[in-house]
N, C-alpha and C positions, 0 to 999 in steps of 0.2 A: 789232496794229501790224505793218505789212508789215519786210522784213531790210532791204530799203533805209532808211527811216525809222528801225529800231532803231538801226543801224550809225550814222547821223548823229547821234543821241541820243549814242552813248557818243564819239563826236570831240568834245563838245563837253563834256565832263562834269570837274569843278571840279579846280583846279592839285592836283599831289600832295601840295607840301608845307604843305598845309591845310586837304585835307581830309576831313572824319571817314571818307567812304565813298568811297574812290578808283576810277574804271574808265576802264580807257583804249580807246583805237578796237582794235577788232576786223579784223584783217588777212581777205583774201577766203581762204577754207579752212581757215582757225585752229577751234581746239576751244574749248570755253567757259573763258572768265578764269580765272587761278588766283586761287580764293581765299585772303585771308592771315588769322586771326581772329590782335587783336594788343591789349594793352593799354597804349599807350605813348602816355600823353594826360597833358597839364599838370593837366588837370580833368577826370575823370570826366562832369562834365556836359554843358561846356563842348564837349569831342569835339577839344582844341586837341591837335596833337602834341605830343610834348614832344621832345627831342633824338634820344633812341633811334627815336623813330617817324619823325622827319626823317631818318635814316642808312637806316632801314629801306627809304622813300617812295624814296631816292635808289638805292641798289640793285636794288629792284625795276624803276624803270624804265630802270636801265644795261644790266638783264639782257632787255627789251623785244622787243627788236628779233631776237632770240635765241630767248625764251620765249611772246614773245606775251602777251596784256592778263592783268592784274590786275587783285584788287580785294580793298582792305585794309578788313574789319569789323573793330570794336568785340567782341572775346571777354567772356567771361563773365567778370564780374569780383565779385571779394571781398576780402577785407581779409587773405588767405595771407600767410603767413612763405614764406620761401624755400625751406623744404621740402616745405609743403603746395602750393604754387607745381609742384616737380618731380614730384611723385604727379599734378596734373592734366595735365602734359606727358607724363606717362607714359602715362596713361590716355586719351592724345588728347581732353582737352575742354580745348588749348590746344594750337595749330600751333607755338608758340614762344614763349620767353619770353628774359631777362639776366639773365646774370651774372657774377660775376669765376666762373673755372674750377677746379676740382681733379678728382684721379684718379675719385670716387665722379660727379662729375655729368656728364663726361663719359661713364658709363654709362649714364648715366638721360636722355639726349639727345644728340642728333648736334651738333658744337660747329661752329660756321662760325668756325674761328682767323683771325680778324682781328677785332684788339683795338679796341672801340670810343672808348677812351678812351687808345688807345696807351701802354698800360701807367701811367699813371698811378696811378688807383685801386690802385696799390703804396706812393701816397709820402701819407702819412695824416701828416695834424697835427690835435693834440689841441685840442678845444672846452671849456670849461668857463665857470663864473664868471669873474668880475671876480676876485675875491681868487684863485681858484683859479690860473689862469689867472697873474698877476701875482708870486703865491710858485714856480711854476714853471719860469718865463722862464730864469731862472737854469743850470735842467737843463743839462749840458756831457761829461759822461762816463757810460758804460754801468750803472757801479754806479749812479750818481742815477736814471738812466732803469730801472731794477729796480725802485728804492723806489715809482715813483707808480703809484698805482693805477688802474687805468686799465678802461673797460668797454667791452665787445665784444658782437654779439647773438650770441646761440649758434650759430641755424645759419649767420651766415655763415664761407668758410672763413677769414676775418682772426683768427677765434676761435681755431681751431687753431694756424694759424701764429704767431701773438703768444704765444701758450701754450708753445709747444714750445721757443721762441726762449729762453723763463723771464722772459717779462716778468710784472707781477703784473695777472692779469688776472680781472675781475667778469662774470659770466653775466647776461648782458641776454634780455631775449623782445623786445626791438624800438627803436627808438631814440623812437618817440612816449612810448610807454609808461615810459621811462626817464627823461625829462628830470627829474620832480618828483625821484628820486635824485640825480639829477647835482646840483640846485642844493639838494638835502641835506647831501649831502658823504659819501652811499655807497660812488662815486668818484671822484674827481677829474677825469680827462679823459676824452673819449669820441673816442678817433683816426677820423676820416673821410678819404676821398681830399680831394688836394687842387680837384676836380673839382665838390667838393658842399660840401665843408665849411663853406664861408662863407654859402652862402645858406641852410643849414638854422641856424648861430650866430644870423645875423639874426634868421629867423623864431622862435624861443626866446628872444632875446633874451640870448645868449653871448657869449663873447669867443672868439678862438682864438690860441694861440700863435703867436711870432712869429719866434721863433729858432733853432729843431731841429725836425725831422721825425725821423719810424720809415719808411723804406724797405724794401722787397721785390720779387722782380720778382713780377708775376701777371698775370694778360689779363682781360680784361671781353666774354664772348662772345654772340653770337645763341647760343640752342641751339635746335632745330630736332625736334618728336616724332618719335619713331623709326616712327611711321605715315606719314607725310612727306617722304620721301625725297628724292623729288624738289623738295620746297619747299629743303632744305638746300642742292641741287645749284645751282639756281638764286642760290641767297644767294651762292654762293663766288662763281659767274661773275659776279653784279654786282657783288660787291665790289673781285673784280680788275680790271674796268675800272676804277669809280672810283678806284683808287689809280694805273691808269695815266694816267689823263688829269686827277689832281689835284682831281678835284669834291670827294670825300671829305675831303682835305685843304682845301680851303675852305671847305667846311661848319665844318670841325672849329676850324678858324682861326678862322674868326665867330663860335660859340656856347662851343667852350671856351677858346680864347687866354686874353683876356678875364682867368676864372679861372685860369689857371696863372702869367701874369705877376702877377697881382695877389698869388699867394704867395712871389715873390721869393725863390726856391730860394738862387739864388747867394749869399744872404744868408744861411744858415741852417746849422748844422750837422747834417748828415744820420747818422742813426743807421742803419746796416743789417743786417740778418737774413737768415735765409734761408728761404726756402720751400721746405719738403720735399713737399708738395702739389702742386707745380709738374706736370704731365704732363710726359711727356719730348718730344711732337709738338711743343708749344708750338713757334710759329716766330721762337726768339729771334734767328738768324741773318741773319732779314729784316731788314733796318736801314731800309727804308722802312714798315715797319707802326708802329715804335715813336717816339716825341718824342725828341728829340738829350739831353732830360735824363733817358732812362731807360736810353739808350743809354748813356751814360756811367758811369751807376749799374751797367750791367749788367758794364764791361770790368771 
């Protein structure tokens, strides 16, 4: 295929925000596409983005015009816990992966601090049963909120922080693997952000409380393999345009709103902790990375 002919191939090649194999037009004396290997798909099969791969897709091409073409593949994917997850970012057989942040994984990756879910996945309300669920509602003061039992998966860092806080907390390996307990009554609730919690209730077929949250502050990051470098540098610069020119926030608006009005904060009595896990870079000070309800939680 002659460079004339190639170059008209990749101008014409399919929207980002849909799909599996993104490449965009190659400027006249650009080096070859940055590749991004990414697994941030609704369905493995399917190849559909899922939220984080749409904030990704958006980035990528904010930072364009700057960086030059991309092109997002399908990384090697497995059924990893979040630790086994950070051993293959270590070992570069993963360009990037998500997460909420603590002191330990930002060693183990370069953190692009801009919080994908704008600090939310701090404000977690508990899933359980019907009766579960129903004898809880009630919960109002910190002693009550000690008594219930509540489960966490180990490695993510909510384990620590809920632990250290002294709430009573159960060692999970994963939340699939967990539900037959939950609707045993191993333990009672399973706190989720309020970002995810109701669609994963649905699919289990749960309830989720309706009147008290457990707050923290925390971030939900890109991290970026420390082979990479330059893939991180690039994530920063797309990301600050998007927050300068609001695309980010209207992504974020269309896909998580939605979920955050639907948990009706105002309504709720918020229980908060602290997170000693926190990095200290964390850019709490930004008042535009974070939602006005975490901002508030934060003063």
């Amino acid at each position: 295929m002659s460079n004339l002919r190639h170059r008209s191939f990749l101008r014409t090649a399919a929207s980002f925000s849909a799909a599996l194999l993104i490449c965009t037009a190659i400027p006249a004396g650009a080096s070859e596409p940055l590749v991004v290997r990414h697994n941030f798909f609704l369905d493995q099969n399917a190849g559909t983005l899922n939220y984080k791969g749409e904030v990704l897709a958006l980035i990528l091409e904010k930072s364009k015009a700057k960086y030059g073409p991309y092109v997002m593949k399908k990384g090697v994917q497995q059924d990893w816990s979040q630790s086994q997850s950070y051993k293959q970012l270590e070992q570069g057989n993963l360009d990037l992966m998500s997460s909420m942040t603590n002191y330990a994984r930002e060693q183990s990756g370069l953190p692009v601090r801009y919080c994908l879910y704008k600090g939310l996945l701090g404000v977690r309300i508990g899933m359980g049963t019907s009766a579960a669920v129903a004898a809880l509602e009630g919960v109002q003061t910190r002693e009550a909120l000690n008594q219930v039992k509540l489960g966490q998966v180990f490695d993510w860092p909510d384990y620590a922080i809920q632990t250290e806080a002294g709430l009573h907390v159960v060692r999970l390996t994963s939340v699939a693997s967990s539900i037959e307990r939950l609707k045993m009554g191993t333990f009672q609730l399973l706190p989720l952000g309020i970002v995810e919690v109701a669609p994963i209730a649905r699919q289990y077929d749960l309830k989720t409380i309706s009147s008290w949250a457990v707050v923290y502050p925390t971030a939900y990051y890109f991290f970026v393999s420390k082979k990479r470098p330059e893939l991180a540098e690039r994530l920063e610069y797309g990301f600050e345009q998007a927050i300068k020119d609001r695309s980010f926030d209207q992504l974020f608006a269309k896909r998580i709103g939605p979920l955050v009005a639907a948990a009706d904060l105002d309504n709720r009595k918020l229980f908060s902790i602290r997170n000693p896990y926190l990095p200290k870079a964390t850019p709490l000070t930004r008042k535009e990375l974070w939602h006005p309800l975490v901002s508030r939680i934060l003063q």
